[in-house]
VOGU-3710 file (C-alpha; in Angstrom, 3 decimals, decimal comma):
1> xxxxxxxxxx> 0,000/0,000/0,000  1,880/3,584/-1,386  1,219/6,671/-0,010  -0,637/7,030/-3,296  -3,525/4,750/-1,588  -3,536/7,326/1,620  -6,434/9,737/0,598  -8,571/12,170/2,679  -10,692/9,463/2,768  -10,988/10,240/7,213
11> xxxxxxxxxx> -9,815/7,106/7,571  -6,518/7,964/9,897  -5,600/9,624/12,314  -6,594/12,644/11,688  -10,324/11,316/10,549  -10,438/9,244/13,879  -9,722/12,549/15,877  -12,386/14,540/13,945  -14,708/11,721/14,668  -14,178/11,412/18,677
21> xxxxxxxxxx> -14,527/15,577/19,008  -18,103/16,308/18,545  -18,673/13,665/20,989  -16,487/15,020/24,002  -13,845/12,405/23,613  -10,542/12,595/23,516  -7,746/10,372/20,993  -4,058/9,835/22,013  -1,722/8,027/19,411  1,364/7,452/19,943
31> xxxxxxxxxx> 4,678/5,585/19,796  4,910/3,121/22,782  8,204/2,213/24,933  7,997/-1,036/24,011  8,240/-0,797/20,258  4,531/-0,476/19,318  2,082/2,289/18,055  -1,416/2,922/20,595  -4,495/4,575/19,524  -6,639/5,250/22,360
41> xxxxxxxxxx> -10,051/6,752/22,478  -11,429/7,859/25,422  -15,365/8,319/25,063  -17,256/9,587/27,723  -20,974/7,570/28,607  -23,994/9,112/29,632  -25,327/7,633/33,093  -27,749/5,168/31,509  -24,820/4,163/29,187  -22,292/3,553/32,098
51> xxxxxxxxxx> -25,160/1,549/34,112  -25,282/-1,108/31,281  -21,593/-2,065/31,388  -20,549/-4,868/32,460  -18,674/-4,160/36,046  -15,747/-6,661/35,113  -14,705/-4,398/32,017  -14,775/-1,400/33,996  -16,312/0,416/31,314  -13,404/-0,009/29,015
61> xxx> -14,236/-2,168/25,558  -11,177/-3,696/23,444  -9,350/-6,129/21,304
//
């Protein structure tokens, strides 16, 4: 995949950062100590939102 195939499609990082705004959230990328890249969104819930997660996860959903 060239840089040809990079577009302003709002796929990247950029796009993901436009995308978490109107919503109050925040999105940190970065290079990590340990070699690898993180993307992190941090999305805030509304009350009714936060009730429905599951306690275990601690309100935090990944892969």
């Amino acid at each position: 995949m060239g840089a040809s195939s990079v577009g302003s499609a709002g796929y990247g990082l950029i796009g993901m950062r436009e995308r978490v705004a109107p919503h109050g959230g925040t999105l940190t990328v970065g290079p990590q100590a340990d070699g690898g890249f993180a993307v992190v969104a941090d999305l805030p819930l509304t009350t009714d939102e936060a009730a429905r997660q599951p306690s275990s996860t601690n309100g935090v959903v990944g892969y």
